[in-house]
N, C-alpha and C positions, 0 to 999 in steps of 0.2 A: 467608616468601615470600608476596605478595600472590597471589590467585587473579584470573587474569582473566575475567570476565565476557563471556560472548558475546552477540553480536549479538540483538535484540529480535526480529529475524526467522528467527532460528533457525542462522545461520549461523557457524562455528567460528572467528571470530575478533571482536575489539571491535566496538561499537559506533561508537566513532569512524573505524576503518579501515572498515568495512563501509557498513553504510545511513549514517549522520553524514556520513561527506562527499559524498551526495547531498542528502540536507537539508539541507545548506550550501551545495551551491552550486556545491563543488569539482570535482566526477562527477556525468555524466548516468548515467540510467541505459541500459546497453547492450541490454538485453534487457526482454521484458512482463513475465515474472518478477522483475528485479531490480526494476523498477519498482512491480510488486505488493508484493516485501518490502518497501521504500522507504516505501511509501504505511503498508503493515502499522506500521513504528518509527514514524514521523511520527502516526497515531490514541495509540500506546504515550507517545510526547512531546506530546501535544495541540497538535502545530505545524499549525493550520487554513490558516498563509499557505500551506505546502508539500503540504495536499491540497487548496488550491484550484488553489496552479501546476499540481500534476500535471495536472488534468482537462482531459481536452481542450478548447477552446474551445467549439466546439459545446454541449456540456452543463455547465457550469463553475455552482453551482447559489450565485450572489455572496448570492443574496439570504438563503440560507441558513445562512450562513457563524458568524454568531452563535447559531442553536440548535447546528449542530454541535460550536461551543465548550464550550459551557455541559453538552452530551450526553459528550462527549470528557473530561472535566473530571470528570465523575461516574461513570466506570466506572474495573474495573481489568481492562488487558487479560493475558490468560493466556498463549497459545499460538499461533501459526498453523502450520499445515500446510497445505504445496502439495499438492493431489492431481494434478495433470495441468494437463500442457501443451499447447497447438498453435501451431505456429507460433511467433512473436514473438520470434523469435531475431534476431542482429547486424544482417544481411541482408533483414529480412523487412520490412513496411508497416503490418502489423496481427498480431494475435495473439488465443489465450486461455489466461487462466488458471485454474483451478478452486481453489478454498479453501476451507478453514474457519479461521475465527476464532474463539475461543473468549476470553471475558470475565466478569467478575464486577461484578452490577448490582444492586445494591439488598440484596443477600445471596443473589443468585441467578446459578448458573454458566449464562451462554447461548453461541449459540455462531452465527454469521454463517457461511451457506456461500452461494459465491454462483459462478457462470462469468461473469467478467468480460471484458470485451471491450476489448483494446489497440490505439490508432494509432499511427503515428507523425504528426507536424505539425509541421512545419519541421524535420522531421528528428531531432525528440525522441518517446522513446516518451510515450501519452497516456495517461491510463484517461479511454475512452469509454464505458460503460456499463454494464451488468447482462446478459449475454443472453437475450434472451425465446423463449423457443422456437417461438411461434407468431406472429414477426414474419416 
């Protein structure tokens, strides 16, 4: 019997039933959370068109688009853990989420933590940003 392999973002079922069919296309995502894992498998798959759709318009960074490949392309990613949430659930407008990202770069284990800041715009969740605390 085959062993099924779960979801890149940490979650107990495939890849293809889970984040896959938001990186296709098939499923938005519902929540800042799901859309944070989303984002999380899409850097795991180095798919740049689907962390460019995600970003909101407003900061959508095109011009960047080819270093991120190239950066995305040369790492291995490990692990993500959610630590906390606000907001960004079915119902809400905006959201945040808190993470760590954990990766392997150059023979070195680093690790991405960041409270990121979710819209929605046109009615899709976005990722708009980094939160700065002293904005």
């Amino acid at each position: 019997m085959r062993k099924i392999k779960n979801c890149f973002c940490g979650r107990l079922k495939p890849f293809e039933e889970c984040c896959g069919l938001i990186l296709k296309g098939d499923k938005e995502a519902s929540t800042a959370e799901e859309l944070m894992r989303s984002r999380y498998s899409a850097f795991v798959k180095a798919d740049v068109d689907y962390l460019m759709k995600s970003y909101h318009s407003t900061t959508r960074p095109l011009s960047e688009k080819k270093e991120i490949k190239v950066w995305v392309d040369s790492v291995i990613w490990l692990h993500l853990q959610i630590l906390s949430t606000n907001k960004g659930g079915v119902s809400d407008i905006e959201g945040t989420v808190v993470f760590k990202a954990s990766f392997l770069e150059e023979g070195d284990v680093k690790v991405i933590s960041e409270n990121s800041i979710f819209e929605k715009e046109k009615g899709k969740w976005r990722y708009l940003k980094e939160y700065e605390p002293n904005e």
